[in-house]
N, C-alpha and C positions, 0 to 999 in steps of 0.2 A: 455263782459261788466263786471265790476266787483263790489264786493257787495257796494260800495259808490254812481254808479251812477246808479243803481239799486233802491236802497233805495230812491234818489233824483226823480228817473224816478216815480218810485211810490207817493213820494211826490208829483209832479207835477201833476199828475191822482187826487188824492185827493182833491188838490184846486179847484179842477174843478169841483167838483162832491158833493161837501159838504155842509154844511149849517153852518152858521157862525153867531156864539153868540159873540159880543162885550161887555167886564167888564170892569169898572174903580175901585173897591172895592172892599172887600173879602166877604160883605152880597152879591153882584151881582158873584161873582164868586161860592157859596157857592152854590145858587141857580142855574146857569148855570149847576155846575157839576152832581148836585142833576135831571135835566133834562135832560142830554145826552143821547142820544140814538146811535146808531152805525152812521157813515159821519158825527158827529157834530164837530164842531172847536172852542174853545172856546179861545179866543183872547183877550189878555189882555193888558190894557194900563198901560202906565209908570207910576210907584211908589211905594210904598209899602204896602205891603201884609201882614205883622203879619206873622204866620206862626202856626204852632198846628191844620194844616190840615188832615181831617184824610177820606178816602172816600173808601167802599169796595163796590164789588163787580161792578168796571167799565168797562162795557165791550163794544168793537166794533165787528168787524165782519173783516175775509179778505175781504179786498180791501177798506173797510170802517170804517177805525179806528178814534177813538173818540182822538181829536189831543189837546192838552192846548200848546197854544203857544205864545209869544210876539207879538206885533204888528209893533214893532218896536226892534229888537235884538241892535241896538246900546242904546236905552234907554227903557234896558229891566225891567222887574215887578222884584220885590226885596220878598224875603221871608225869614224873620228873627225874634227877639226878642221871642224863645220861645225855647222848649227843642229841638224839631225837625221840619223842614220846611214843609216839603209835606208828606206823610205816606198814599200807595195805598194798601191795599190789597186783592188780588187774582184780580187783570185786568187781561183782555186782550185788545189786541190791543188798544194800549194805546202809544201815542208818546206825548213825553215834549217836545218843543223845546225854545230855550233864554233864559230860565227862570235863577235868580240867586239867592242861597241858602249862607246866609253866616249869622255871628257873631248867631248861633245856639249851644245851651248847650250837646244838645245828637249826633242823626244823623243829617246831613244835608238835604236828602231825605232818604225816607225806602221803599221799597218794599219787601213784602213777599205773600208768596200764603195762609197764613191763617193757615197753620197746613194738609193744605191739603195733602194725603200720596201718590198720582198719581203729573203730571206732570199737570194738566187741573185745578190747580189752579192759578198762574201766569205765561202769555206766549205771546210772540208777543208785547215787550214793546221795544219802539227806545228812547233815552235819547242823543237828538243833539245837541251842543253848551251850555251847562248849565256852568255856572261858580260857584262852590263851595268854599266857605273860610271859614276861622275862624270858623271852628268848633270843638267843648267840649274843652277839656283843658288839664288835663293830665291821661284822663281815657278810657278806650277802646271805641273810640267815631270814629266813620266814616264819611267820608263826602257822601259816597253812601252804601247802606247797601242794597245788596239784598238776600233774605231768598226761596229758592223753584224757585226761573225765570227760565224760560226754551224760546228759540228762542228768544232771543235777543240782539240790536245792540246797542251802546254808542259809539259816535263818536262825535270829534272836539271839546271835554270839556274840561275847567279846572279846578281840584283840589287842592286848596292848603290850608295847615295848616290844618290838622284832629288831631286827639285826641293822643297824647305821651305815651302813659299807653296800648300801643295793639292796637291802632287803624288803619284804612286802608282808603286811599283814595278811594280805592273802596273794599266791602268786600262779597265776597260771600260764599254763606252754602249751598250748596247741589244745585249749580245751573247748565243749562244742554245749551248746542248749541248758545253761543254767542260769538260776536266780539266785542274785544273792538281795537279801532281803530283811530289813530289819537291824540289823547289828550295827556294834559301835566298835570302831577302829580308834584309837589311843594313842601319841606319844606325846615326846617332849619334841624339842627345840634337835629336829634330827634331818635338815634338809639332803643327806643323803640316802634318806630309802622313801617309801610306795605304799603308800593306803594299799588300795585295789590295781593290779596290773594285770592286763588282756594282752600276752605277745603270742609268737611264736605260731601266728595264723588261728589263734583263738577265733570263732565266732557264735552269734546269737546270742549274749547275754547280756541279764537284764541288772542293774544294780540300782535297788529301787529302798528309797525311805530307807536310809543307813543315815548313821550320824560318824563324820571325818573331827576327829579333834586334836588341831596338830599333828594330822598323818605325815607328813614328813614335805621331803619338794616335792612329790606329787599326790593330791588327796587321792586319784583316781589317772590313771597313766593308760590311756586305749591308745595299746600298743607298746613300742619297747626296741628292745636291740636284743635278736635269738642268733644264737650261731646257725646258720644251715640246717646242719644236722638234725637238728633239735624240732624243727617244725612238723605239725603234725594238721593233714595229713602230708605225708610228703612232699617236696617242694617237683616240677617237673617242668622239665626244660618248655619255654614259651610263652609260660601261662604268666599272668598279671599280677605279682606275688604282693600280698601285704603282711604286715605282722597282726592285723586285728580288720572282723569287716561286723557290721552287723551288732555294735554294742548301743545298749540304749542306756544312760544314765538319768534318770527322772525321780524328784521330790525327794534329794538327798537334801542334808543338812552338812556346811560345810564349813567349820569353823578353824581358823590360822593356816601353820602350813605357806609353804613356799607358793603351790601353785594351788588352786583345786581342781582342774582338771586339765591333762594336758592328751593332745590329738598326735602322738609318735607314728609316724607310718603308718596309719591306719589309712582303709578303703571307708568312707564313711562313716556314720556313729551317730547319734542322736543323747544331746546333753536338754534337758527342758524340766522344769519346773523345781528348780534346786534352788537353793538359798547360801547363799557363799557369802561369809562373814569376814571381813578384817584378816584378806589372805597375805604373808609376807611380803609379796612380789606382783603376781598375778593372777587375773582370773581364770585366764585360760593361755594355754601354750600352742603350737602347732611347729612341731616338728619332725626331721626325719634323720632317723638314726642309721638304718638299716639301708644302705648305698648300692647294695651289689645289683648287676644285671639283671632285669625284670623285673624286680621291685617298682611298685607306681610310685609317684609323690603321694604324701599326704592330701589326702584330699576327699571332697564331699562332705562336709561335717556339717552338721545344725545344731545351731546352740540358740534355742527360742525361749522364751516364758520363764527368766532365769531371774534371780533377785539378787543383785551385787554391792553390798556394803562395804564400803574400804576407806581408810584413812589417808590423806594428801601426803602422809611424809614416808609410805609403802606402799608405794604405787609406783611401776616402774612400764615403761613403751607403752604408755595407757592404759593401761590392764590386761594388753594382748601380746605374747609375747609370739613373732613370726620366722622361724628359722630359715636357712640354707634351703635349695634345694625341694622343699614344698608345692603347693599349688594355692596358697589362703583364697583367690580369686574365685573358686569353686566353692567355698564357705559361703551358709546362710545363716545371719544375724537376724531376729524379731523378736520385737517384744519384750526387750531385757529391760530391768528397773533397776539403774545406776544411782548410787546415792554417793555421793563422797560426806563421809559424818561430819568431817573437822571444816570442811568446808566445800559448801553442794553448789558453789559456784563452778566449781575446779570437777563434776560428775561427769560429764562428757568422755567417754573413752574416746582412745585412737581404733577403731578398726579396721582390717585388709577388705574390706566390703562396706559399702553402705549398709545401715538397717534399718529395717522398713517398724515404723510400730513401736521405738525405742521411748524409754521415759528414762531425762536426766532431771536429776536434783531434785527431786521428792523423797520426803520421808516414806521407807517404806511400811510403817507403822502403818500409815493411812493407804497400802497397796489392798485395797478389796477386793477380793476374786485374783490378784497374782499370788504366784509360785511363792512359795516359802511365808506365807502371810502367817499360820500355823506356828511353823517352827521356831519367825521372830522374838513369837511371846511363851518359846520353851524359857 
């Protein structure tokens, strides 16, 4: 069984087992949330919501999670007209589901554990089907912002249009054992913000079969630039510091976009079986933001079983771009299927490594059995 019908199987368990508060209003939802106790459901009817929700310390119980959900996902609740839509902090077991966050100034939704320095201030939150848009403008503005989450899962959402000035359709700081799975990240022509960003000592997560369209200069950024402070769990003198360790990236779809995945200070990482279309500039990045003492270079990364389409007149350092300060020598390349479309003489990347297993200048039309064969003929 795998973690989506797992999740669902558990959802199922739930309806059956809970008690269910119906709201038409944000005074009736205000108060629903204000009274949840662990099995409650709090179900909301079609329309709008306001948004400048702010609600701590929600918590359910395993097997009994406190769930806010649509009543109807095709005419799902709206939460808009204010700086941020929803803002939980330190839940647990806490699932969204339908809900849609859009035309918002700051975040779209936020989650943080509060400043908590353990892992037992947010954990066990599932964010399914939510549709994010039009959020901030051109300042480091997110459409999901989470701060300290540890175990959990975002799956079948969509974000599009987050903040141009640093922002991330999805952004996490210090967050620990999630999947995100399934959903489509959105913009335009915005190479200052971030599909997916892992800093601030993030690790273990999986970011799997998502489609990037135009996520901005990075489809997927493992790793970043965190102030100190901000790192979770705390930083301590000695120790081997990274901003990301532990991220697997596998069987995304990755179309436009400045970079599609870039290696920021991260302690390793696993990128394999993605399909990267006709990216701005590059396929992959490796660099390091985060300078201060103890900090390692960038390093250990694998980038295998990867499918790379790109055109000869956006194509820059071969497709690999190697910063300052780094380690690329520690980098393992296999097995990637290089095509250049306009011209598959010119498919040879530059890489910081030999690769063992590579294929240039084949159409990947004809890749059977490689990475993104699937997705080519979405």
């Amino acid at each position: 069984m795998n973690i989506r019908s797992a999740a669902l199987l558990l959802f199922s368990f739930t309806l059956a087992n809970a008690e269910d508060v119906k709201v038409a209003n944000p005074q009736e939802f205000r108060a629903a949330v204000a009274g949840a106790k662990p099995g409650t459901r709090i179900i909301l009817s079609a329309g709008n919501y306001g948004g400048g929700f702010h609600f701590a310390n929600l918590r359910g119980e395993a097997g009994k999670p406190i769930v806010i959900a649509a009543a109807d996902p095709k005419q799902p609740p709206v939460f808009d007209g204010a700086k941020v839509g929803l803002h939980l902090t330190s839940p647990a077991y806490v699932e969204l589901r339908g809900l849609v966050f859009s035309k918002l100034s700051a975040n779209g939704l936020n989650i943080d554990d509060g400043g908590s320095s353990d892992e037992t201030g947010a954990h066990h939150v599932v964010l399914q089907g939510l549709r994010v848009s039009e959020i901030g403008a051109r300042r480091n503005e997110d459409g999901i912002k989470l701060s300290g989450l540890s175990d959990f899962q975002i799956s079948d959402c969509t974000v599009e249009r987050w903040g141009t000035g640093g922002g991330s359709a999805i952004d996490m700081v210090g967050c620990h054992r999630g999947v995100i799975e399934g959903n489509v990240f959105r913009h335009q022509d915005a190479p200052g913000c971030t599909g997916v960003q892992c800093k601030g000592g993030t690790s273990e997560i999986a970011i799997l079969r998502n489609r990037f369209e135009d996520a901005g200069g990075r489809g997927v950024n493992i790793g970043g630039s965190t102030g100190l402070q901000f790192f979770r769990p705390s930083l301590k003198p000695g120790g081997e510091h990274a901003e990301a360790r532990k991220i697997r990236v596998e069987g995304n779809w990755f179309r436009g976009g400045m970079a599609a995945i870039a290696f920021a200070g991260a302690d390793g990482g696993v990128v394999r079986f993605n399909t990267i279309e006709r990216p701005g500039r590059w396929a992959f990045r490796i660099v390091q933001e985060t300078k201060e003492p103890g900090f390692v270079p960038c390093r250990n990364g694998e980038i295998t079983d990867n499918v790379i389409i790109f055109d000869s007149g956006k194509w820059s350092e071969g497709g690999v771009n190697v910063g300052g300060g780094t380690g690329p020598e520690t980098f393992k390349f296999a097995r990637n299927w290089w095509y250049c479309a306009d011209r598959p003489d010119r498919s040879r990347p530059k890489l910081p490594v030999e690769e063992v297993g590579g294929t240039y200048g084949q159409d990947p039309k004809n890749a059977v059995g490689k990475a993104g064969a699937e997705a080519w003929k979405k």
